[in-house]
N, CA, C and O of each residue as an XYZ file, in Angstrom:
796
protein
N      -9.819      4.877     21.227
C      -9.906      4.084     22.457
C     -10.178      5.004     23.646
O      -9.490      5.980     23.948
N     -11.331      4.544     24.318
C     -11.745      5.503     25.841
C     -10.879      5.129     26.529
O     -10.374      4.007     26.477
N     -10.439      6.436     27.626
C      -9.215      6.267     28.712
C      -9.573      5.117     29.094
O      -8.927      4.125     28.757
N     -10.601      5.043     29.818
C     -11.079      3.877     30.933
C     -10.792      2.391     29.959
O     -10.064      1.623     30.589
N     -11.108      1.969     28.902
C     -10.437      1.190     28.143
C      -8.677      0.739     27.953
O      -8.054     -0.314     28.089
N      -8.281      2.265     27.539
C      -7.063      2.156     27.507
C      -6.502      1.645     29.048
O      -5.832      0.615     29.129
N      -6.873      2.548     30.391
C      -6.324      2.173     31.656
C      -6.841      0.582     32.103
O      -6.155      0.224     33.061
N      -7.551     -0.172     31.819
C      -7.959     -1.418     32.246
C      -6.871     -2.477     31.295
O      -6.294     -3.482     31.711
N      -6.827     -1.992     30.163
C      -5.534     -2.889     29.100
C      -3.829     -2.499     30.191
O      -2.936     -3.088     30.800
N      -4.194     -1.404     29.901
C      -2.820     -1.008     31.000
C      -1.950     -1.728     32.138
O      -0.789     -2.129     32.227
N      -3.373     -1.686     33.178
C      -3.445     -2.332     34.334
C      -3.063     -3.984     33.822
O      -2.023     -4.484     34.249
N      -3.851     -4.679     33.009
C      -3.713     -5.853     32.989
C      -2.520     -6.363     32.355
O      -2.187     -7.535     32.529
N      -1.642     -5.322     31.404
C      -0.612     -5.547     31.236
C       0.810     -5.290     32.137
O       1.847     -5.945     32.032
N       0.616     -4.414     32.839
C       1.692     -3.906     34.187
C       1.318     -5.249     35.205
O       2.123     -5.767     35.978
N       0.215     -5.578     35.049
C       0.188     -6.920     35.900
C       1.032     -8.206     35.775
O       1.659     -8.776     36.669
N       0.893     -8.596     34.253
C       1.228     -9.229     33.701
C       3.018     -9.185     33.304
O       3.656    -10.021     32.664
N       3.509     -7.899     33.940
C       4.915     -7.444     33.904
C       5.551     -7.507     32.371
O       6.741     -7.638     32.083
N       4.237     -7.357     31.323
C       4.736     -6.722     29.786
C       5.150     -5.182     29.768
O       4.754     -4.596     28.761
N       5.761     -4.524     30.543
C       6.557     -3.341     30.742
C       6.721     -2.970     29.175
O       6.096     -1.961     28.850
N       7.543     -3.691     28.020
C       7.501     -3.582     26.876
C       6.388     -2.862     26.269
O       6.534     -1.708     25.868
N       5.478     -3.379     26.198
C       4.353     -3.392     25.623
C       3.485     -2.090     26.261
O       2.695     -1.346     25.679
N       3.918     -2.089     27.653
C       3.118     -1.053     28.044
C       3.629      0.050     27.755
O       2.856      1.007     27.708
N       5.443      0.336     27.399
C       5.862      1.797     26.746
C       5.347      2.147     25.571
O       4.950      3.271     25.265
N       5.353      0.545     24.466
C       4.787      1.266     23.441
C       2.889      1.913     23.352
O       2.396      2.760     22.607
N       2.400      1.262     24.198
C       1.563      1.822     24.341
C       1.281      3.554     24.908
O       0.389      4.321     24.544
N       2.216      3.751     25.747
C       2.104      4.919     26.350
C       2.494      5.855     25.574
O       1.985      6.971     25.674
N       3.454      5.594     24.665
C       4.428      6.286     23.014
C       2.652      6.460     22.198
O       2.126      7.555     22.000
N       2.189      5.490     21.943
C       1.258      6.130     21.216
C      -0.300      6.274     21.367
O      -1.234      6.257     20.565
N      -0.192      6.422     22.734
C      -1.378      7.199     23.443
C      -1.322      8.635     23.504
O      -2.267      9.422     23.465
N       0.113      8.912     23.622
C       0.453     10.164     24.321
C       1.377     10.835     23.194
O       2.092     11.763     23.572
N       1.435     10.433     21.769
C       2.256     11.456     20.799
C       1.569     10.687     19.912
O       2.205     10.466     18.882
N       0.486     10.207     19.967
C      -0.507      9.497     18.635
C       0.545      8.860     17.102
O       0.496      9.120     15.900
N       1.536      7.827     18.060
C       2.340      7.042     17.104
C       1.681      5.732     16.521
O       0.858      5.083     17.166
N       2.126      5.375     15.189
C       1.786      4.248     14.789
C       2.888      3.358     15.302
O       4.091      3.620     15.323
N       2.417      2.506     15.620
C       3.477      1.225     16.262
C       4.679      1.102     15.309
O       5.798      0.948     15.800
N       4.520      1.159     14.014
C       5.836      1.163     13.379
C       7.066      2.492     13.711
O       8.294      2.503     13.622
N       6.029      3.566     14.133
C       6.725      4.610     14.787
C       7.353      4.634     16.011
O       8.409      5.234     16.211
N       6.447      3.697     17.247
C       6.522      3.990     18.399
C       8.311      2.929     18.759
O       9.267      3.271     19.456
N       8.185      2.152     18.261
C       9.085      0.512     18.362
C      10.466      1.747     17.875
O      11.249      2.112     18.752
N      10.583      2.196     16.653
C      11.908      2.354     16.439
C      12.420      3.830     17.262
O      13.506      4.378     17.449
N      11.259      4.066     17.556
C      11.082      5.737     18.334
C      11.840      5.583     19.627
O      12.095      6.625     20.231
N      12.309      4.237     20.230
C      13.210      3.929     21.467
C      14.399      4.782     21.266
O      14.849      5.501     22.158
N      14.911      4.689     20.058
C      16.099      5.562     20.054
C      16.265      7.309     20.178
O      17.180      8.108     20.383
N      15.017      7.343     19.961
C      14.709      8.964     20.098
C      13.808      9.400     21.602
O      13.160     10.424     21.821
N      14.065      8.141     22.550
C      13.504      8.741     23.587
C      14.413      9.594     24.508
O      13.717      9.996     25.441
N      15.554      9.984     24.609
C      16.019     11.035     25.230
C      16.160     12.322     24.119
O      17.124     12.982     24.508
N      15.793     12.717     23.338
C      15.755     13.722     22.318
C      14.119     14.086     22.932
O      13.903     14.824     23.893
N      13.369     13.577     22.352
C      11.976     13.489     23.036
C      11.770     14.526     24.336
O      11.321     15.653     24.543
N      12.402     13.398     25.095
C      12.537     13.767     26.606
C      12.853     15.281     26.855
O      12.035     16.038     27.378
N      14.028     15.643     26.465
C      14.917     16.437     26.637
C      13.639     18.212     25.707
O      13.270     19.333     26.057
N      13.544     17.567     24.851
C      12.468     18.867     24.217
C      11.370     19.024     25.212
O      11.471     19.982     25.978
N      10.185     18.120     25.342
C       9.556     17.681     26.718
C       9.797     18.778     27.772
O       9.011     19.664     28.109
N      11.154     18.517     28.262
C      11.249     19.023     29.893
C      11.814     20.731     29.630
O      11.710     21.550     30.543
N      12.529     21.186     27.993
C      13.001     22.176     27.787
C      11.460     23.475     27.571
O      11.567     24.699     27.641
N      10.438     22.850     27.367
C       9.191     23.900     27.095
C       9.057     23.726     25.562
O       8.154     24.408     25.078
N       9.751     22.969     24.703
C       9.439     23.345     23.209
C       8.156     22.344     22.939
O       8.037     21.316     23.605
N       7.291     22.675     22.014
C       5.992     22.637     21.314
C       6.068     21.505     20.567
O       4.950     21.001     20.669
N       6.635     20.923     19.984
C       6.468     19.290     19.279
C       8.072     18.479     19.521
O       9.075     18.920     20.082
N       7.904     17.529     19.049
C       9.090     16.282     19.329
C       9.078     15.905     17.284
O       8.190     16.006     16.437
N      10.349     15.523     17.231
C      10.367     14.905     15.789
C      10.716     13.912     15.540
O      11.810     13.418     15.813
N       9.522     13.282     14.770
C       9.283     11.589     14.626
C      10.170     11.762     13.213
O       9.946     12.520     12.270
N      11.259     10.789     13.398
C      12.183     10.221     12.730
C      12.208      8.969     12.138
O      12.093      8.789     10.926
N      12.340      8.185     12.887
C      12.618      6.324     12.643
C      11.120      6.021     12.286
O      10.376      6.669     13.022
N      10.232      4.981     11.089
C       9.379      4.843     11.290
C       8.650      5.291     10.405
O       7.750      4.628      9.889
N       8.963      6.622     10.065
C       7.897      7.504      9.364
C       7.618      6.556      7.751
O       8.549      6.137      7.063
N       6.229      6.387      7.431
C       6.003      5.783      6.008
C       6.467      7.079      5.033
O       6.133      8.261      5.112
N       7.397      6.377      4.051
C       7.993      7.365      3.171
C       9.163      7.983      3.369
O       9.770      8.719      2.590
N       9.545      7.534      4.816
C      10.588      7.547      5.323
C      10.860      9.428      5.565
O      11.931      9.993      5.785
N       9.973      9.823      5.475
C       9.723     11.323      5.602
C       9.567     11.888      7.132
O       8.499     11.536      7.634
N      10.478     12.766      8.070
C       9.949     12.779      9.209
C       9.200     13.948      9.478
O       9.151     14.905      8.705
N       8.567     13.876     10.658
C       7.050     14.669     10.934
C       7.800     15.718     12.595
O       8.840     15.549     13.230
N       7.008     16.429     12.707
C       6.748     16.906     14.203
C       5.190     16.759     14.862
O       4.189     17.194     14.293
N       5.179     16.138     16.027
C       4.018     16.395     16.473
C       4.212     16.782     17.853
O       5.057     16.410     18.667
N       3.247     17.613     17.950
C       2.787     18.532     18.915
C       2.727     18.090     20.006
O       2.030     17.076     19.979
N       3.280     18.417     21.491
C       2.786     17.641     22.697
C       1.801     18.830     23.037
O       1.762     20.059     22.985
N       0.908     17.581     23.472
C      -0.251     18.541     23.776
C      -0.977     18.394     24.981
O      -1.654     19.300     25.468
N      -0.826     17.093     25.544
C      -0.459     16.888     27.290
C       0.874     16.563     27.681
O       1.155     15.365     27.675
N       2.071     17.677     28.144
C       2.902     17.659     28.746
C       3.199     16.693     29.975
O       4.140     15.912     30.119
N       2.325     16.919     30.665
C       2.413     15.621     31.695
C       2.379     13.871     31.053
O       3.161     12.969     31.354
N       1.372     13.820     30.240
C       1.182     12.358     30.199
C       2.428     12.080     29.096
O       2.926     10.954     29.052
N       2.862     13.043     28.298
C       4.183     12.225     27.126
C       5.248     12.207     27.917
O       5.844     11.139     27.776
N       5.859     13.057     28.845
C       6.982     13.375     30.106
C       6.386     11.310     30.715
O       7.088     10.347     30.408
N       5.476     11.207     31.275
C       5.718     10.144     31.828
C       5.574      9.219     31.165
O       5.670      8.250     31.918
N       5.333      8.787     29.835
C       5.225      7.769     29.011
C       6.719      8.058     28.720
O       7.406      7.329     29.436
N       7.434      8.824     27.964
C       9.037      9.054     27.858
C      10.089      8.303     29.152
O      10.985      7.488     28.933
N       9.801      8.681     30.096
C      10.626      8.628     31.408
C      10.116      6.937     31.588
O      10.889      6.304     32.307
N       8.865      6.082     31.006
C       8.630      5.342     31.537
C       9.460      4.010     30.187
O      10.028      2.934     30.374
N       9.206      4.631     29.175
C       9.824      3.634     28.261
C      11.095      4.232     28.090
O      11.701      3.973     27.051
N      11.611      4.996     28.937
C      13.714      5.083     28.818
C      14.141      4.112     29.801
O      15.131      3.414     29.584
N      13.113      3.966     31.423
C      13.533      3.110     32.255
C      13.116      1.584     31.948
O      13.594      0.914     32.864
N      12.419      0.745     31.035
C      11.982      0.194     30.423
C      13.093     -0.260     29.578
O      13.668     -1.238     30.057
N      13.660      0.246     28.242
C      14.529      0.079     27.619
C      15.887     -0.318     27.914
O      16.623     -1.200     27.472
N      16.062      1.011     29.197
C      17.865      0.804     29.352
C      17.301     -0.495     30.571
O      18.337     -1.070     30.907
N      16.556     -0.891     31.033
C      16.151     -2.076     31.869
C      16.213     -3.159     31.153
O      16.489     -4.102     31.895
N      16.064     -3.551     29.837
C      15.810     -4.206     29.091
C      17.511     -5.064     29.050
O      18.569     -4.458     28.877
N      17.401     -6.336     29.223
C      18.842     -7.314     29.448
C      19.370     -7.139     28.016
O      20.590     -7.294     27.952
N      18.787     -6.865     26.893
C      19.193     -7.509     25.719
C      20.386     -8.961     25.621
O      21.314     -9.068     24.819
N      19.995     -9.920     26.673
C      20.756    -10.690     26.467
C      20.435    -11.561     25.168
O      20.154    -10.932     24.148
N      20.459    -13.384     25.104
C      20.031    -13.873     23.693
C      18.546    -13.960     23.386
O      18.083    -14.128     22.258
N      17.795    -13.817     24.594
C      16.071    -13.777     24.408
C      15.826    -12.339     24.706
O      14.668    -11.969     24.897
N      16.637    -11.648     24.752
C      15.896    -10.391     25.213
C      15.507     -9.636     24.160
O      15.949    -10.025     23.079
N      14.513     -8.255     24.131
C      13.578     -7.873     22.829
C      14.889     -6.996     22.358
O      15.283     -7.482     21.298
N      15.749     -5.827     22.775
C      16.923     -5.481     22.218
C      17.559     -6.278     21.160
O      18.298     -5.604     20.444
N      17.477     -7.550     20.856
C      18.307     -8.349     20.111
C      17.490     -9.322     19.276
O      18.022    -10.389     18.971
N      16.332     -9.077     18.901
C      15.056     -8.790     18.158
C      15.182     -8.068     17.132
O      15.694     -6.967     17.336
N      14.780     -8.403     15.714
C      14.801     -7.671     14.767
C      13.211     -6.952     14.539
O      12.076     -7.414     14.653
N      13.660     -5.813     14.222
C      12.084     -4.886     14.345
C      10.525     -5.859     14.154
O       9.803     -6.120     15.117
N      10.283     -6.211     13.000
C       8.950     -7.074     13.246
C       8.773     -8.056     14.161
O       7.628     -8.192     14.592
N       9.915     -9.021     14.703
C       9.793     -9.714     15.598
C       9.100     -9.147     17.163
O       8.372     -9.703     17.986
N       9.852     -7.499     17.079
C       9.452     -6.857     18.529
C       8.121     -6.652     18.120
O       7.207     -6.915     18.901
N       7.847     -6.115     16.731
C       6.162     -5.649     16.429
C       5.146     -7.177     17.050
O       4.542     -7.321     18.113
N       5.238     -7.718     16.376
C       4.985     -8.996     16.566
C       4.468     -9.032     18.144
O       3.364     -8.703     18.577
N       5.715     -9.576     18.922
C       5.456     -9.630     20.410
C       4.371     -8.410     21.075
O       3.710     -8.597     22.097
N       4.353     -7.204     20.300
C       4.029     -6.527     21.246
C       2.105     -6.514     20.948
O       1.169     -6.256     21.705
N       2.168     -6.928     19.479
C       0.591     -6.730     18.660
C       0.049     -8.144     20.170
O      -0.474     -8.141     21.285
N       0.513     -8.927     19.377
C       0.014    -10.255     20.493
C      -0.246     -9.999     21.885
O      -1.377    -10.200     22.328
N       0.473     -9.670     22.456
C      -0.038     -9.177     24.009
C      -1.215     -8.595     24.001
O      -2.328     -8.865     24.450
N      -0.482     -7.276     23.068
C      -1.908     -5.871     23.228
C      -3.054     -6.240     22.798
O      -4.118     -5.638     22.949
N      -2.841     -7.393     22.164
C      -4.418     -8.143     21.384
C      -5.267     -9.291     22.520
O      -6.462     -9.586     22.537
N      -4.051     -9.812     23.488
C      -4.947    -10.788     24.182
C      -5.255     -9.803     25.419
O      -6.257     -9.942     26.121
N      -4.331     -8.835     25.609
C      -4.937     -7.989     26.709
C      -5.866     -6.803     26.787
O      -6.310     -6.243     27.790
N      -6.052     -6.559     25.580
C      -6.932     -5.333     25.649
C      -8.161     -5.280     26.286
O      -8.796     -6.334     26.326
N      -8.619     -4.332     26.773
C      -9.662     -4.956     27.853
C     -11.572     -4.554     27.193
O     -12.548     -4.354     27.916
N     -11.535     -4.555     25.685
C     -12.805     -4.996     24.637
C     -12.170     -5.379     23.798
O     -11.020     -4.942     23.757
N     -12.510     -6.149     22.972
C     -11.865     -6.822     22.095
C     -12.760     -5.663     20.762
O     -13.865     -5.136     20.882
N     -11.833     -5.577     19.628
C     -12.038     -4.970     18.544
C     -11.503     -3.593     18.399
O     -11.585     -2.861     17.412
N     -10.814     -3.309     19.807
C     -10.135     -1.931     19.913
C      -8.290     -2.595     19.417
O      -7.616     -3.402     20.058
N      -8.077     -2.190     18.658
C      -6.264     -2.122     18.097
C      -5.772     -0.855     18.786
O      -6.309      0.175     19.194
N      -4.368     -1.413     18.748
C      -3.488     -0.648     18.937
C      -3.696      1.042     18.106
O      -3.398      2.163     18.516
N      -4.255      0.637     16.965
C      -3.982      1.779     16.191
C      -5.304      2.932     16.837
O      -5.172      4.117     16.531
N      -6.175      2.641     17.457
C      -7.326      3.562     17.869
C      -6.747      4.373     18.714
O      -7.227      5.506     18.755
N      -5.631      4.082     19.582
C      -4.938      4.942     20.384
C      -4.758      6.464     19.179
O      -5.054      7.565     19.642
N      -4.420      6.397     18.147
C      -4.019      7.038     17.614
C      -5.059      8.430     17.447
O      -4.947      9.652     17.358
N      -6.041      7.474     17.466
C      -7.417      8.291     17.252
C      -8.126      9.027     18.345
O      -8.944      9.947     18.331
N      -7.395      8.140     19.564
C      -7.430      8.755     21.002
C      -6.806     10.131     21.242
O      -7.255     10.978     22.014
N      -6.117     10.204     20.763
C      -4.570     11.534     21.055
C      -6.077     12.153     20.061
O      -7.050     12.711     20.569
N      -5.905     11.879     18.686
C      -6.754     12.790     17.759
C      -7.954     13.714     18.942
O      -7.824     14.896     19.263
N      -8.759     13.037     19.280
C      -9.903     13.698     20.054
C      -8.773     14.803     21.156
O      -8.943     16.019     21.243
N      -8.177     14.390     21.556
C      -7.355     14.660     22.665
C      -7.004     16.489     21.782
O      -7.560     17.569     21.982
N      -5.947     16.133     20.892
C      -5.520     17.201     20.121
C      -6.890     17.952     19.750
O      -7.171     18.870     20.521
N      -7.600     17.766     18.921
C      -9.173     18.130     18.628
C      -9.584     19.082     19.647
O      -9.931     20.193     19.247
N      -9.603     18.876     20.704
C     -10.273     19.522     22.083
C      -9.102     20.715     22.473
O      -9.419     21.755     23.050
N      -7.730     20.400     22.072
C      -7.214     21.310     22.716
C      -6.909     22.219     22.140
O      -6.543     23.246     22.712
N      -6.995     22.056     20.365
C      -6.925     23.189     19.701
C      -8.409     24.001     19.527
O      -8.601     25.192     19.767
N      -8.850     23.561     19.310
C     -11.080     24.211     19.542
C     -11.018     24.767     20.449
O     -11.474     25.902     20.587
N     -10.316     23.980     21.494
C     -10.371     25.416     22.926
C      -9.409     26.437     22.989
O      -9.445     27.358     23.805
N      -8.413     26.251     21.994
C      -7.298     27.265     22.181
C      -8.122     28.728     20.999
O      -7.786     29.881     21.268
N      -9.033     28.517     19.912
C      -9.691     29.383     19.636
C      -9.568     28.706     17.994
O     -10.282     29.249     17.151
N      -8.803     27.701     17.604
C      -9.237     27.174     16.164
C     -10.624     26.704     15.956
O     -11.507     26.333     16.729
N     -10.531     26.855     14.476
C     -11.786     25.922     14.126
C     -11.924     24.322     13.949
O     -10.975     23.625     13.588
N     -12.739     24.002     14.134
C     -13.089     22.641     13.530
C     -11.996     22.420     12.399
O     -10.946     21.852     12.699
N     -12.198     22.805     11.266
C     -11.756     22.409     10.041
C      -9.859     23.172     10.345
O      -8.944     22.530      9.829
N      -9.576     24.171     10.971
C      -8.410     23.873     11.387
C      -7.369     23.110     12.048
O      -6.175     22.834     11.930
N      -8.344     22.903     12.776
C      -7.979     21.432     14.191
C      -7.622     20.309     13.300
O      -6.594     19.633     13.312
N      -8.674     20.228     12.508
C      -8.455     19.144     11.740
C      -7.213     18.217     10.885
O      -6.661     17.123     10.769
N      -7.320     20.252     10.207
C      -5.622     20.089      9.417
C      -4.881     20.045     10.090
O      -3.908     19.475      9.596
N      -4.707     20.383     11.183
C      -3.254     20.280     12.090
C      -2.702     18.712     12.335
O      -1.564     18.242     12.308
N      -4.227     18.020     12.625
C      -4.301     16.502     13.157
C      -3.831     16.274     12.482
O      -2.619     16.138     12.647
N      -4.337     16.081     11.364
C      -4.052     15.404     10.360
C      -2.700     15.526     10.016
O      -2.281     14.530      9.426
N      -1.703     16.610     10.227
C      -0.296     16.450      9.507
C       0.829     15.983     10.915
O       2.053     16.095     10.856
N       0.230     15.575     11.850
C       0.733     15.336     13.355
C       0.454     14.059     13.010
O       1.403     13.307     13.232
N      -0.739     13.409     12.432
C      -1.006     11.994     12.676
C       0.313     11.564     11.181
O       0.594     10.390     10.941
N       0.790     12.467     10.564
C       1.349     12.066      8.765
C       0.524     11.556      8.163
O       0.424     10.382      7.808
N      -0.280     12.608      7.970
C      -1.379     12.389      6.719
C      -0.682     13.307      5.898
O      -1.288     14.378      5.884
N       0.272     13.324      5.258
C       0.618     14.344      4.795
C       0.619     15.767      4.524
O       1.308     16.299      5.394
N       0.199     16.555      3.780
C      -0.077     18.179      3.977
C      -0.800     18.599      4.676
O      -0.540     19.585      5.366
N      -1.969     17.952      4.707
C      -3.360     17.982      5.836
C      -4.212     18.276      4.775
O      -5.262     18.702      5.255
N      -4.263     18.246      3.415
C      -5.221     18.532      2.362
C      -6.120     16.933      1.972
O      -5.719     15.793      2.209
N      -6.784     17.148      1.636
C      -7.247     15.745      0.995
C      -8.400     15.127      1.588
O      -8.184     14.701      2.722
N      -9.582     14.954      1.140
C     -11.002     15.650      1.831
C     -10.904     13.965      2.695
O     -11.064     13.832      3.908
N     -10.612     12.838      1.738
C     -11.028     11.830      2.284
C      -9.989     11.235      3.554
O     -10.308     10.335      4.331
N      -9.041     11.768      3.554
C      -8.154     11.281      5.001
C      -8.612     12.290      5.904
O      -8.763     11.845      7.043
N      -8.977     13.919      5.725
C      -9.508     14.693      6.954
C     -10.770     14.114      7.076
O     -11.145     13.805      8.207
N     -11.525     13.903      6.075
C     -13.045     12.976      6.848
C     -12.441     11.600      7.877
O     -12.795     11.403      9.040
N     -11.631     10.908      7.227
C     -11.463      9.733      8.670
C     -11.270     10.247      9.718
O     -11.978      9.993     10.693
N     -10.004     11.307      9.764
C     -10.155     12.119     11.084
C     -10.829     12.163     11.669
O     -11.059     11.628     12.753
N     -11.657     13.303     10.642
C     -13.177     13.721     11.456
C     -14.390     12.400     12.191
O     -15.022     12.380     13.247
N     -14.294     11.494     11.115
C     -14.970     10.427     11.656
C     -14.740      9.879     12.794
O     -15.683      9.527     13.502
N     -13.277      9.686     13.228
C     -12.735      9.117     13.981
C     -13.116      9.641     15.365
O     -13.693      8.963     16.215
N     -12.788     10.749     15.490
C     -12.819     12.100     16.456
C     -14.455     12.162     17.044
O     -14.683     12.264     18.249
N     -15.318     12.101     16.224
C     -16.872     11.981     16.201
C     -17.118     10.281     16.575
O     -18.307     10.031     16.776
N     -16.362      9.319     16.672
C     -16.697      7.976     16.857
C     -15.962      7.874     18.384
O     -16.314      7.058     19.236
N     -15.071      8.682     18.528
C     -14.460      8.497     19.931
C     -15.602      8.973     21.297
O     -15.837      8.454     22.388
N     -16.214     10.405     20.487
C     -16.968     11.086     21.548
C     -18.060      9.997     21.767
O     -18.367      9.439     22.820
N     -18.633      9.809     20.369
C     -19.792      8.677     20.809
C     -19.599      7.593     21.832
O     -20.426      7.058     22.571
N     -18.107      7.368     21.675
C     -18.080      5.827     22.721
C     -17.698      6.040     23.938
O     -17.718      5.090     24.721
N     -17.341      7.102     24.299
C     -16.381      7.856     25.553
C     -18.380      8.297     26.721
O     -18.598      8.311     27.932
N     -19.311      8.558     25.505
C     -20.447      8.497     26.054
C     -21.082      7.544     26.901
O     -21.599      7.629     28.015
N     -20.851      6.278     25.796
C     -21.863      5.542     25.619
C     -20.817      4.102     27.043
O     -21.357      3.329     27.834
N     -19.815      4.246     26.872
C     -18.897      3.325     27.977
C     -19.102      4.382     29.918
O     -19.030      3.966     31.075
N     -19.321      5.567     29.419
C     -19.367      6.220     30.779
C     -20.735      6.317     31.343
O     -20.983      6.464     32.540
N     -21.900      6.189     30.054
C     -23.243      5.661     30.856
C     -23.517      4.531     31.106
O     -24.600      4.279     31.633
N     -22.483      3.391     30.754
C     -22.372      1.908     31.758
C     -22.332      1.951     32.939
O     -23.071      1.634     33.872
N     -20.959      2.573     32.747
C     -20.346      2.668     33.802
C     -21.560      3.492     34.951
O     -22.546      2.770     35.099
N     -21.596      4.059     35.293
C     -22.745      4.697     35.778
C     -23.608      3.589     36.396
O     -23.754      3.123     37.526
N     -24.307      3.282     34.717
C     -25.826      1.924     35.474
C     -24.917      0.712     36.797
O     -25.317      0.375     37.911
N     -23.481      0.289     35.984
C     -23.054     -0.846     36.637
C     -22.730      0.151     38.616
O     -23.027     -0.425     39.662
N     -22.336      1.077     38.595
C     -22.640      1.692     40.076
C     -23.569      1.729     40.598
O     -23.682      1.394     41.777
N     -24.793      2.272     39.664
C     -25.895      2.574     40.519
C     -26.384      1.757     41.562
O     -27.347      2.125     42.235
């Protein structure tokens, strides 16, 4: 998902005062979570936080993980996970959990609420929740290539940050790769709109 995509869903959801919806979004824009990750990951947002603001190099995804196996992933924009963290702790402990409130919601019910929003609000239709994931990917991609890895290192790293398991296995590092190569194309092809619609 292109920023400018992601920030127009954003906007229309902070409008719309789905605060909910907009942490989990910011959880897995900004630490490339799968929604089954990001939802139970509430409980690990002051652990998060707290690594975040201390200088250490990844956060550890716990609750969530398929296989029930947990992961570390890498923060790799400090600024944007610090304010997605700080934004879904004030979010949460805001949260009434009275008898309708999402606190008192059993996990798919919150999945549920939050797919539905993010589906009528997204601002192109055919972008999911889960492309965010693929967003961070490019994101990570760029920052290890520039730190002096290779391609095919970058790759493996993604790949065991996203829990692809070891990072071996030609056909989950090709989605990567695909993914990563489908982001640049559209991050192109939405910013030379943008452009004509100014001119």
């Amino acid at each position: 998902m292109p920023d400018i995509i992601y920030r127009i869903t954003e906007d229309r959801l902070m409008e719309a005062e789905e605060y909910f919806v907009v942490a989990i979004m910011k959880l897995c824009r900004g630490l490339g979570l799968r929604t089954d990750e990001a939802i139970p990951g509430m409980a690990s947002l002051a652990t998060w936080l707290r690594r975040v603001n201390t200088g250490k190099p990844t956060v550890h995804i716990v609750f969530g993980n398929r296989g029930n196996n947990y992961r570390q992933v890498h923060i790799i924009n400090r600024v944007r996970v610090r304010e997605a963290l700080i934004f879904a702790t004030d979010v949460w402990e805001n949260e009434t959990g009275g008898k309708s409130g999402l606190k008192k919601r059993p996990f798919q019910k919150m999945k549920d609420y939050y797919q539905s929003h993010f589906t009528h609000n997204v601002a192109v239709k055919g972008y999911s929740s889960h492309s965010m994931r693929y967003a961070w990917a490019v994101e990570a991609f760029d920052y290890w290539t520039t730190s002096g890895l290779s391609r095919k290192e970058a790759l493996y790293i993604i790949k065991q940050n996203l829990g692809y398991g070891d990072g071996g296995g030609r056909n989950l590092k090709a989605l990567v790769s695909e993914r990563i190569d489908q982001q640049s194309i559209d991050d192109c092809l939405i910013s030379g709109l943008i452009a004509e619609e100014t001119m």
